[in-house]
C-alpha positions in Angstrom: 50.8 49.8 13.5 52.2 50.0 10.1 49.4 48.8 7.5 50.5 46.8 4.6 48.8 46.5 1.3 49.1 42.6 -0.4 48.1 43.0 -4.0 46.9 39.6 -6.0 45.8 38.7 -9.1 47.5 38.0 -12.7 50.3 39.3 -14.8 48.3 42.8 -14.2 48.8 42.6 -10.7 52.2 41.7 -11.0 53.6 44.3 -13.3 54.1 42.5 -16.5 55.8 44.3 -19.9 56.8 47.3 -16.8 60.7 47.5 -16.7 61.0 47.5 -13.1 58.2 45.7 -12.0 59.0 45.8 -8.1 59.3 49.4 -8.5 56.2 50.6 -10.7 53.0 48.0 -10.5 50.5 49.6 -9.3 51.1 47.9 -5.9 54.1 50.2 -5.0 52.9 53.3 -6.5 49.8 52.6 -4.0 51.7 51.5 -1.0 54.1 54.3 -1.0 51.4 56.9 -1.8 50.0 55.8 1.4 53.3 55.1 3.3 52.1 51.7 3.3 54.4 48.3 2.9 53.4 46.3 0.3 53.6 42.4 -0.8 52.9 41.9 -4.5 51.0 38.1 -4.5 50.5 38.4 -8.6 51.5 35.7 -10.2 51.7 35.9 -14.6 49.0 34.2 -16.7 47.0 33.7 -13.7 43.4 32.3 -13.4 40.8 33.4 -10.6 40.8 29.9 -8.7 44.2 30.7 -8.9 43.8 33.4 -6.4 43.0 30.7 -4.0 45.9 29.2 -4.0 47.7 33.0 -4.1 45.9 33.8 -0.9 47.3 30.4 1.1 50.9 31.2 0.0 50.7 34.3 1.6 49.4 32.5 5.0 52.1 30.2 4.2 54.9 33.1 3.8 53.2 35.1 6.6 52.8 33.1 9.5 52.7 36.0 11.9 49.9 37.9 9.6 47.3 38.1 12.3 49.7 40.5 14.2 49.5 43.2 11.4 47.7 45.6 10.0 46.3 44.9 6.0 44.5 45.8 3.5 43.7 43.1 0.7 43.6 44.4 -3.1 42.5 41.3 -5.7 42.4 41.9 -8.8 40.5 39.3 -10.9 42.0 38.0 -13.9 39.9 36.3 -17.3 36.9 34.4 -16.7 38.2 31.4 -19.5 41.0 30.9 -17.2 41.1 27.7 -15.2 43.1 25.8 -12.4 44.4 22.7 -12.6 47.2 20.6 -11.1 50.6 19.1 -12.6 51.5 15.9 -10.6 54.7 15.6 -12.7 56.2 19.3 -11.6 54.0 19.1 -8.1 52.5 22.5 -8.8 49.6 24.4 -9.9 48.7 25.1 -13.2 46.5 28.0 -15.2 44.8 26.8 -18.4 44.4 30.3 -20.3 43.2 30.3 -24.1 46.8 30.4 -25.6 48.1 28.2 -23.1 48.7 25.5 -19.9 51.5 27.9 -17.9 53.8 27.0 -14.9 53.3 28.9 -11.6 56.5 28.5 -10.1 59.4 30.2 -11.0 57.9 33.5 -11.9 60.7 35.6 -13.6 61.2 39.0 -12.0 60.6 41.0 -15.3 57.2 39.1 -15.2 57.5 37.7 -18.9 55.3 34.7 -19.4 55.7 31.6 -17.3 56.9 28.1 -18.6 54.2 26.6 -20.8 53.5 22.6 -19.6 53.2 21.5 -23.0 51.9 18.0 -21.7 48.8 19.2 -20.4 47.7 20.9 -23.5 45.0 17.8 -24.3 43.6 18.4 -20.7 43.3 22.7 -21.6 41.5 21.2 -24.8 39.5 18.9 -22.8 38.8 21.9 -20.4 37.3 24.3 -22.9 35.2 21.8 -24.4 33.5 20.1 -21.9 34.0 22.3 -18.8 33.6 26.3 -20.3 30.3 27.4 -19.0 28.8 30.4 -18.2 27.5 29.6 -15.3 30.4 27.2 -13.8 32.8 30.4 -14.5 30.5 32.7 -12.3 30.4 29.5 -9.7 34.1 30.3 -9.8 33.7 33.3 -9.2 31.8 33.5 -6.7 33.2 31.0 -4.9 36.7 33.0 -4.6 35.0 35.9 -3.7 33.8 34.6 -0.6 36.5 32.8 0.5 38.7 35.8 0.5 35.5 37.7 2.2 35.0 35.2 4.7 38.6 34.8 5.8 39.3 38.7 5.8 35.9 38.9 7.8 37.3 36.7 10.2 40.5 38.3 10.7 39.9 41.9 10.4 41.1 42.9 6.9 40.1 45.2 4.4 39.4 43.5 1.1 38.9 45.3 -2.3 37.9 43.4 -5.4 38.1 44.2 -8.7 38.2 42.9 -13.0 40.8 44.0 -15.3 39.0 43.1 -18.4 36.2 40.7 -18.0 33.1 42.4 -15.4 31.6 39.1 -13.5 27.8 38.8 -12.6 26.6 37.3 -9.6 22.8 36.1 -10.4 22.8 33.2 -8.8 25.0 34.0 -6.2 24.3 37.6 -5.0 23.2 35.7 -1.6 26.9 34.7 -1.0 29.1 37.6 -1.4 29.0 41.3 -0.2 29.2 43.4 -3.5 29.8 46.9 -2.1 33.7 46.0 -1.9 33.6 44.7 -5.7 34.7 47.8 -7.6 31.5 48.1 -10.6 33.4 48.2 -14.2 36.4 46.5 -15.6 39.5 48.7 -14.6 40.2 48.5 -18.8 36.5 50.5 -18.8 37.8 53.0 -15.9 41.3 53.7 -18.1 39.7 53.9 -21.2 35.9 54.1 -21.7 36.3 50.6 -23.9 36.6 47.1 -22.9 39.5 45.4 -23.3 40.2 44.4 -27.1 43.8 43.6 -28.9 45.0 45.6 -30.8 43.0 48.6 -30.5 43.8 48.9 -27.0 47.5 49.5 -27.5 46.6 53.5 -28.8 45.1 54.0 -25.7 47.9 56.5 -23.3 47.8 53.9 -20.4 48.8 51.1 -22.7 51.1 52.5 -25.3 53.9 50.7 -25.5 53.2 47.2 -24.8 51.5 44.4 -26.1 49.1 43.4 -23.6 49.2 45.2 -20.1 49.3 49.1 -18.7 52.1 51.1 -18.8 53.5 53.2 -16.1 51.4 55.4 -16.7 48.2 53.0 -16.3 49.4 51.7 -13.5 49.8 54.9 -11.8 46.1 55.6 -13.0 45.1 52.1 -11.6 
């Protein structure tokens, strides 16, 4: 049975600033190393409860899943992202730091998504009275084992890991099986550093672009 590798996370995931994404995220370059097929489940600007909602799209899409062979890859995105929920464009939303962005419509070349300008008094609201250390780590956490659970269940291999902020699990060690979380920031494993703009852009994975790997990172992913 042919296995097939479903990558999610964030713009990272997806391919962002590459010029074919489709053709060089580290998703394909994996897949094909390993003669595998591949779905790419990234979505742009994305948040980690967003990877929730990533993970029932594929059941959606995939009805007939249970009949094949996978392997799961999640990469987790920013910690001070959150989801949230339009009710005037009947979609999900990410609040990031910069901005409340669209999840539909993702544009193939994986430039940011729409920004939903209306909601920007709820992102403020959000970082004010919802940011917490220990609510992000619930977050955490809490998508973790979901995935775990449900790849448990149905037989799948499931590798997590952080781009560019390393989670801790204090309070929640009890809930999730660490072994399968990968144990430094994939920005740490390319470059010794953590992830900082703009010193990160003289780094050989990230030349070129203003905020994600190049090929050349991805291939090192």
């Amino acid at each position: 049975m042919q296995t097939t590798l479903v990558g999610f996370g964030d713009s990272w995931t997806f391919g962002s600033e590459l010029d074919r994404p489709q053709e060089q995220s580290w998703v394909v370059q994996l897949s094909n190393m390993q003669n595998w097929n591949h779905i790419n489940m990234g979505t742009p600007a994305s948040s980690i409860g967003h990877l929730s909602v990533q993970l029932f799209d594929y059941i959606k899409e995939n009805p007939d899943f249970e009949n094949q062979h996978l392997v799961f890859m999640v990469g987790l995105s920013g910690l001070t992202r959150y989801l949230s929920y339009n009710n005037a464009g009947n979609e999900f939303v990410n609040i990031t730091p910069e901005a409340v962005y669209s999840t539909c419509n993702i544009h193939k070349s994986g430039r940011p998504p729409e920004c939903i300008d209306h909601m920007k008094q709820l992102a403020q609201l959000t970082y004010r009275q919802v940011e917490d250390i220990k609510y992000n780590e619930f977050i955490v956490a809490q998508t973790i084992t979901l995935f775990q659970q449900f790849c448990n269940y149905n037989e799948i291999d499931c590798l997590f890991f952080s781009y560019f902020d390393m989670p801790t699990f204090n309070n929640y060690g009890h809930m999730i099986t660490e072994d399968y979380i990968y144990p430094t920031t994939i920005t740490r494993a390319l470059t010794g550093n953590e992830y900082a703009i703009p010193d990160i852009r003289s780094n050989e994975y990230f030349e070129g672009k203003l905020f994600h790997p190049n090929i050349n990172g991805h291939e090192k992913i």
